[in-house]
N, C-alpha and C positions, 0 to 999 in steps of 0.2 A: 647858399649861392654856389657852394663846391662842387654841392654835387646836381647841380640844374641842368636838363639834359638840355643840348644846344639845338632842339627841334625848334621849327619854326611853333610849332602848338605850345610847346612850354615857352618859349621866348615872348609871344606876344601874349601869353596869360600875366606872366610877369609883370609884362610893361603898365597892361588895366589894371593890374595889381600897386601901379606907382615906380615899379623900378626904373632906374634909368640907364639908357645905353653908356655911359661913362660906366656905370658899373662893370657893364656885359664887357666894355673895354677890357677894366682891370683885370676882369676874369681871366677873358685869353690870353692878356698878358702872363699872365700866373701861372695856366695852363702850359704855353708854351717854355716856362721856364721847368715845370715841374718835368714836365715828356724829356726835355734837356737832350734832344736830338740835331746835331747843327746842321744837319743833310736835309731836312726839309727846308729852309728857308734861302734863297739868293739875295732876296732882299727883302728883310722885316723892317717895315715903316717904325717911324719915331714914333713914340706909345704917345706923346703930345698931340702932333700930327693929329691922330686918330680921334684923340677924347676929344678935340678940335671941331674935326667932324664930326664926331656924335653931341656935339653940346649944338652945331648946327643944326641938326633937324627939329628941334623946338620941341614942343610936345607933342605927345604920343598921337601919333594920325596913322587908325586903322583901312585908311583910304589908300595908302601904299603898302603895299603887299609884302614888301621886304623891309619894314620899318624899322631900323637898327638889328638888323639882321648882319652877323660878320663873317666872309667870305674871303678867298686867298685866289688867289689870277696865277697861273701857270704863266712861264717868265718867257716864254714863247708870244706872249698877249702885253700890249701897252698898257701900262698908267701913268696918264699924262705926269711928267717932271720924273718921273723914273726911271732908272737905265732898263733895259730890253737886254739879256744877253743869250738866249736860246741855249743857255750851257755852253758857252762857247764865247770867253773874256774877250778872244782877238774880234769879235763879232759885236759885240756892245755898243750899242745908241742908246740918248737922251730920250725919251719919247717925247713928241711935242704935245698930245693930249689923250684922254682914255679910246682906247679902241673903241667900236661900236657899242657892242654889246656891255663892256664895263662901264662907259655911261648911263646904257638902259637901266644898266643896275642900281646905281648910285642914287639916279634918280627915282627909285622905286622906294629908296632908303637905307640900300645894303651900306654897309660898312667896309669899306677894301682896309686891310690888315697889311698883306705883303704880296709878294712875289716867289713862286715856289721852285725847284728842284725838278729836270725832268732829266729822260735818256738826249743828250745832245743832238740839238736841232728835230727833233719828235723823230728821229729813227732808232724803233727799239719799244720793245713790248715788257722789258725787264727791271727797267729804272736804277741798272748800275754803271750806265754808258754814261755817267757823266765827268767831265775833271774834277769837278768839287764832289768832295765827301758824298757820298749818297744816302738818302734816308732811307732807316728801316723800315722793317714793315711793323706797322701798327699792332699785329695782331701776333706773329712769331717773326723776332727779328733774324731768327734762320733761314727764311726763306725769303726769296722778293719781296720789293714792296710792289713789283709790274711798273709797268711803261705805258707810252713815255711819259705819260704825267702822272710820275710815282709821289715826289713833294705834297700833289693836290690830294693823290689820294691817302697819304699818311696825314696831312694835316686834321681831315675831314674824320677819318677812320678812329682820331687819339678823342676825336670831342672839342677839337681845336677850335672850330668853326664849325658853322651848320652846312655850308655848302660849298664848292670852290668849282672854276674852272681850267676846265684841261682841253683838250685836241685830241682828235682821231680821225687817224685817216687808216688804219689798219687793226685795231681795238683799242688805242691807246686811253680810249674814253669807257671802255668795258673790263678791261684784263685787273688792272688796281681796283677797280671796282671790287672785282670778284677776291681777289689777293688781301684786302682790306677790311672786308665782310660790311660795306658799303654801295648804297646805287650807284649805276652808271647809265647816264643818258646820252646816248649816242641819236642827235636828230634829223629830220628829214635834210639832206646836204643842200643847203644855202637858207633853210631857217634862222639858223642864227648869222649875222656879218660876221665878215672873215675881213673887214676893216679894220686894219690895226693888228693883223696878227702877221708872224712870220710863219710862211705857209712851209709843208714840209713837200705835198705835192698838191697845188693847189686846186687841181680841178676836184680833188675828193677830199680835202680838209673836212673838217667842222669844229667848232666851240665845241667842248662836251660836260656835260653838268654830275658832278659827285654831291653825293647828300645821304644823310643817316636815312631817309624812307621814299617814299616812291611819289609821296604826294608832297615834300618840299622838292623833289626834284623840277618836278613838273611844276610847281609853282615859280620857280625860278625860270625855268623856262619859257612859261608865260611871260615874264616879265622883260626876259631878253631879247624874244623874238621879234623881230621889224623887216620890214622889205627895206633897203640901205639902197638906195641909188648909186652909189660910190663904189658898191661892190658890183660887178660885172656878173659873179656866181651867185648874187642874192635872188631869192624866191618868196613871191608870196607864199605864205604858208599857212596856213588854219589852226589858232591854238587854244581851244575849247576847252569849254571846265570838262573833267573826268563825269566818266558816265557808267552807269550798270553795266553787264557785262549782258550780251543775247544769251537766250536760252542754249541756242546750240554753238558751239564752237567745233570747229576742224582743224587741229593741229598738227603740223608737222614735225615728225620728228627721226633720225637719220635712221635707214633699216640696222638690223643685225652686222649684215656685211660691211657694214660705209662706217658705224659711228668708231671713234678713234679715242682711246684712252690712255695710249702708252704704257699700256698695263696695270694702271692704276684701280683696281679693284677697290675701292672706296669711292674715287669718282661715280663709277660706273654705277655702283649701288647710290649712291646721294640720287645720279640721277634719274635712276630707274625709280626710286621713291617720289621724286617729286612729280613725273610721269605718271606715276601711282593716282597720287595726287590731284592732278589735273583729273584725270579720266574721272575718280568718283565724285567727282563737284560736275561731271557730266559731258565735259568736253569727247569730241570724239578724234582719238588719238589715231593720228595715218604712218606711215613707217615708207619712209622714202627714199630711196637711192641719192645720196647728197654726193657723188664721184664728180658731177656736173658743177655743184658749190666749190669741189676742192679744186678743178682746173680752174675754174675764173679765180681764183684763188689766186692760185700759182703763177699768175699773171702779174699780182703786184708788183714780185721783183724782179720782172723781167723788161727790159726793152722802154716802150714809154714814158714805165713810171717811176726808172731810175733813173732816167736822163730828167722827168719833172724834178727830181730832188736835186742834180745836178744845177738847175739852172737858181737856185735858190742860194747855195756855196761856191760858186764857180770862181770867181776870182780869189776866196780861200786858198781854193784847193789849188790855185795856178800858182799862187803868190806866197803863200806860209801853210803849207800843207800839213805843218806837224802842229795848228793849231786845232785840227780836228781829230778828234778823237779815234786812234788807230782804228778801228771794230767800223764807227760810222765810214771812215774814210775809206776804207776795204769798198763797205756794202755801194756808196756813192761810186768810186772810182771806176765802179764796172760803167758806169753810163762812157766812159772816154772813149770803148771799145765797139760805140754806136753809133750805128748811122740813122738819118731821119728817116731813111726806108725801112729800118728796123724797126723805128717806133710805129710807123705807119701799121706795118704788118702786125705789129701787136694790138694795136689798135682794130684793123679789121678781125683780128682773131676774138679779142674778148666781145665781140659783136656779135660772132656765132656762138663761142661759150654761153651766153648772156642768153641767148633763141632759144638753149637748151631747154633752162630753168623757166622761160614762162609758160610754160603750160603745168609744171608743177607749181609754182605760185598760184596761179589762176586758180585753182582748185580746190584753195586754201584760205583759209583765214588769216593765219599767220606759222609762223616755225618754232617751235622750242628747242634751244641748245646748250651745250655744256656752253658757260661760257670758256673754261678751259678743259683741255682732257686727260693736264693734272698741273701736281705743284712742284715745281723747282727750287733748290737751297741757291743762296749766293755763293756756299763751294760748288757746285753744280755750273755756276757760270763762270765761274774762275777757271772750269776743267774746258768749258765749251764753250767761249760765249755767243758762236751763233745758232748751234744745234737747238737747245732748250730755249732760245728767243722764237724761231719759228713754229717751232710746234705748240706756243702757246698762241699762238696765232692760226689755228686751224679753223677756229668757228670764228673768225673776226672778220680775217684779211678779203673775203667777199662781199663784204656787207654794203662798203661805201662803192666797190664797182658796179655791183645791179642797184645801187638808188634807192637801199632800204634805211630803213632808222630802227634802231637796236635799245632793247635796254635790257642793261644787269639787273637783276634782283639777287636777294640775298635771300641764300631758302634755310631750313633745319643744317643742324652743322652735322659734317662727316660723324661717323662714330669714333674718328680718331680728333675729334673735337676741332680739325680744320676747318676754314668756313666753306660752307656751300653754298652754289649759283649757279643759275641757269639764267640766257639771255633769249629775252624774244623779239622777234624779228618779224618784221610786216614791211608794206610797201610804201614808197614815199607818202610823207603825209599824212601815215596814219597813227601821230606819235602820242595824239589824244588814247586811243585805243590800247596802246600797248600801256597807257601807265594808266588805266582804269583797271587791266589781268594785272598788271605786275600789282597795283597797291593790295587787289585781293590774294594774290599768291603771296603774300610778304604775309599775311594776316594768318594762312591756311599753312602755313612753316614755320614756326615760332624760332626766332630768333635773337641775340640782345644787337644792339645799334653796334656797328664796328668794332673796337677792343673797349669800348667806353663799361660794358654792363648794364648798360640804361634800357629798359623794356621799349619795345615797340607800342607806341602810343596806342589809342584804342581808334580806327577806321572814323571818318567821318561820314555817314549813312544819311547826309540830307540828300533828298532822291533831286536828280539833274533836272535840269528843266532847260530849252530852246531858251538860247541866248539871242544878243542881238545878233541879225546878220543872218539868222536861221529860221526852218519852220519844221515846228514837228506836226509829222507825218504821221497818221495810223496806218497799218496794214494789216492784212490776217490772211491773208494768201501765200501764191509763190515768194513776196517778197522778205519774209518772213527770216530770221536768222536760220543757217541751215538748207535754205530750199534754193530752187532754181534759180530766181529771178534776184537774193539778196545781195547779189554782186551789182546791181545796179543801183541799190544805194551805198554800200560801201565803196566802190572805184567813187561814185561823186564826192569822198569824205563823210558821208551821212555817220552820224552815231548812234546807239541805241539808247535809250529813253530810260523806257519799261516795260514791259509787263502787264496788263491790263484785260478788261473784258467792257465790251458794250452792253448799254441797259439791256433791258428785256426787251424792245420795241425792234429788233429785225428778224428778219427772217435768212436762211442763211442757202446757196445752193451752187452745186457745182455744176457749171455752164456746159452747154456739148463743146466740143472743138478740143483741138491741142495736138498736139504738145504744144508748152506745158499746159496742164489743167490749168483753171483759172476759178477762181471762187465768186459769185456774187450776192451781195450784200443790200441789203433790200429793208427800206424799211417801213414799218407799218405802223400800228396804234400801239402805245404804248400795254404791255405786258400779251401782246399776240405772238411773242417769237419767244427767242433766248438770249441769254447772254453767250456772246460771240468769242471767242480768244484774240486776241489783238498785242500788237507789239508797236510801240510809236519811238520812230527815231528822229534826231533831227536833221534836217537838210540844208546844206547852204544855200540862204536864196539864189545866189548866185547859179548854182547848179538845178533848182526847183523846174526852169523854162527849161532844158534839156530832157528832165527827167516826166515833165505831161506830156512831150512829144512824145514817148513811147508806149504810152499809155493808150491799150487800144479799144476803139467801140464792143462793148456797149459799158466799158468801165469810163471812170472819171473820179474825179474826188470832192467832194463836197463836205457837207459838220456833221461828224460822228457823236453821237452821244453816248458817253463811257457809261457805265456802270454808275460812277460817283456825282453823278451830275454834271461833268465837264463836258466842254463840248471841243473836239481837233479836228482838224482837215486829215480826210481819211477817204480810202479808196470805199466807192458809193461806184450801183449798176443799175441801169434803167429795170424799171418792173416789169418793163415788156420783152426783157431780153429772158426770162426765166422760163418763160412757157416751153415745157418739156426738159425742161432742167432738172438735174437731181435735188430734192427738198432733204438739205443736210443739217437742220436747225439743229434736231436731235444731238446728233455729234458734239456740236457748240466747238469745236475745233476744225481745222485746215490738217492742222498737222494729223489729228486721231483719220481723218477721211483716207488721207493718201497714203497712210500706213495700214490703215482695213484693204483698200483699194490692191495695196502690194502683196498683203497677205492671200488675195483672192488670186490675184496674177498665179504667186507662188504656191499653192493650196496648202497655206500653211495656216490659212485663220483659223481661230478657235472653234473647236466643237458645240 
């Protein structure tokens, strides 16, 4: 039982094995007495309390997804009859019941443990801006544990718990991640309710979810996510099982001149290897002027969105100002020296910053980044406390202003045995996706779970399948991962499926007209054609009536018959649209056609 890694896969093998959550209780109990750290916890619930709660979930039901699963709440987030203090004793309320989201959980069958340790009032990317003790870090207690929800991430990083949540509104859900050698799910902003939480600036908050691998993260996520009526910034948001990864990816990642290390030559190397990485699992790696990411950046602490933090302390800061924490109170106090025309103007300004970056988003899949561009000792912030807090903040602090969703992975560790990470970054909404790459990139960088030693479980490879609410899609054209047109299934949230090929019964041809070229698919008597290359994602129905509008004659979609016998809704061309068409059955691909096609352009085809 000592040494039982606290993964969601070893926990519920456990439970079918007979164990009982009153056990998993003791455990953590033990656990947190063994780590014998007091800086992680504000408030550890009564170990009675708990086994209380775990003696209420009855028998083992694999129907709930977090079925005595135990989890720690950054003290910034309510549980109902528990004090709230945001780090900050003069600020302390009762809560009257769980925030949103810590009910979702509960009711899923999580376990809440405690209340944890963060940088006071969530400003602060370091985790030693607190009054109380602050906890080390998990992995070297020389250096940070990160912010501001360092507690959550020390709890999660020791084996403490399988999962905990934190807040980020500038990395605070990514940097302890990476400091920890632990995921960090940073999601789409208003997927999770922000009911129940004390905002630090609320128009960019979010919950953010810490976990030993990539697929309990996202599971916990799934479980959290709800549209909340009650929150004014809540969003529907899409939270689908993890899926393959497309054949092609185009990844961004900062050129030569832009990326920032602080000289850290071990960073730079971790991350030019897991760059490495990517590229020979076939992704095609783009090299981008990120100066545009660092102004909307630099935006954070100016103007707006220090007066947002302002309005969150204001009568603190009028009435007992020496209960906020010198460092916080500096950074906050600049908003007194604002006016609303200020904020306005900053406001119009990250508008145009923001105009910069979409046209490099657009033409991307997603972006890979350091999650930091190095590591800092707590003498280091004793010498500086705010120098070394922003620069860890270089790949964060843009993420929640353009409306992306981030997540840390934990990659191969430095050669100086530091942990490594890189965070990836995609567009609202597309948080299913990024933890499909991350769980394969955590798999293709071997690494152990946080300071615990515990190996990284073995990948769960049941192939995805069209949930409810979805329909999968074949393709084998433009739409295809990589080509012209595959931006209109992914802006709809579509995800990738598989991989595939059609029986023998079509015929296959590239149609006159274009840009873009266009493939038609045709089919005949069984074994008269070839097998076709095809890629099936799925679609939200929801989004399905938008996406046939643009579906133009002589295409349409009707039942593709795979290879295996299955049959999916798949792009289908009238037979009468082919006469003087190219007959490209031969090829059996889309993709071999347009790259013969470019070689011809280029007189580079083969002799």
């Amino acid at each position: 039982m000592f040494d039982l890694p606290f993964t969601f896969a070893s926990l519920k093998a456990a439970y079918q094995d007979g164990m009982s959550p009153e056990e998993v209780v003791e455990e953590v109990y033990r656990r947190i007495d063994s780590v014998g750290d007091p800086g992680i916890f504000l408030c550890l619930f009564d170990k009675e309390d708990v086994l209380e709660a775990a003696r209420g979930l009855g028998t083992y039901d694999p129907e709930k997804p977090l079925w005595g699963i135990p989890f720690v709440v950054k003290d910034n987030i309510d549980v109902g009859g528990k004090p709230t203090t945001a780090a900050c004793p003069a600020y302390e309320y009762l809560a009257e019941e769980d925030a949103f989201v810590v009910e979702k959980l509960k009711s899923a069958g999580a376990l809440a443990i405690g209340k944890t340790n963060l940088d006071q009032f969530a400003t602060g990317l370091v985790g030693v801006r607190s009054p109380f003790q602050p906890p080390k870090n998990s992995v070297d207690p020389e250096i940070v544990p990160g912010g501001s929800s360092s507690g959550s991430a020390v709890a999660v990083g020791h084996g403490i718990v399988s999962f905990s949540l934190g807040t980020d509104t500038a990395g605070s859900g990514r940097v302890p991640g990476a400091l920890n050698n632990i995921v960090g799910l940073k999601p789409t902003l208003g997927a999770l309710s922000a009911s129940g939480v004390v905002p630090a600036c609320r128009t960019l908050d979010t919950i953010s979810i810490f976990a030993l691998t990539v697929d309990d993260a996202y599971t916990a996520f799934q479980a959290a996510a709800g549209f909340d009526e009650k929150d004014a910034y809540s969003r529907k948001v899409a939270a689908p099982p993890v899926s393959g990864l497309p054949p092609k990816l185009k990844i961004g990642i900062p050129d030569a001149a832009s990326i920032e290390f602080c000289g850290d030559t071990l960073q730079e190397q971790s991350f030019k290897d897991t760059v490495a990485l990517l590229k020979a699992e076939g992704a095609e790696i783009v090299e981008v002027d990120f100066t545009p990411f660092y102004d909307v950046a630099h935006m954070l602490y100016e103007g707006a969105w220090v007066a947002e933090r302002h309005t969150v302390i204001e009568d603190l800061m009028r009435d007992t100002p020496e209960a906020v924490h010198p460092v916080t109170r500096k950074i906050v106090g600049a908003a007194l020296d604002l006016t609303a025309t200020d904020a306005f103007r900053g406001i119009y300004k990250l508008k145009e910053l923001a105009r910069k970056t979409e046209p490099v988003l657009a033409a991307l899949d997603l972006l890979c980044v350091p999650t930091m561009p190095t590591f800092y000792s707590v003498a280091d912030l004793e010498a500086d406390p705010v120098g070394p807090n922003s620069r860890n903040g270089t790949y964060t602090n843009f993420v929640n202003l353009l409306d992306m969703c981030g997540l840390a992975v934990p990659v191969a560790p430095r050669s100086d045995g530091r942990p490594g990470s890189v965070t990836l970054l995609a567009k609202a909404g597309e948080d299913a996706f990024l933890a499909s790459l991350g769980r394969e990139l955590e798999h293709k960088a071997p690494h152990t779970l946080g300071a615990t030693g515990w190996a990284l479980p073995e990948i769960d490879e049941a192939q995805a399948a069209a949930g409810a609410g979805e329909l999968a899609i074949a393709v084998c054209g433009a739409h295809m991962s990589g080509m012209a047109l595959n931006h209109e299934l992914t802006s709809r949230g579509a995800r990738f499926l598989e991989s595939t090929k059609t029986s023998d019964a079509y015929s296959f041809y590239a149609l006159a007209g274009g840009p873009p070229k266009r493939p038609g698919l045709v089919r005949g008597k069984g074994g008269s054609g070839g097998n076709i290359d095809l890629e099936i994602w799925a679609v939200p129905l929801v989004e399905v009536g938008g996406f046939l509008a643009g579906i133009p004659a002589p295409l349409g979609l009707g039942k593709v018959e795979l290879a295996d016998g299955r049959f999916v809704t798949g792009f289908m061309c009238e037979a009468a649209a082919v006469e003087g068409a190219d007959n490209i059955t031969g090829l059996g691909s889309w993709r071999k056609y347009m790259a013969d096609s470019a070689s011809l352009r280029t007189g580079t085809a083969a002799e």
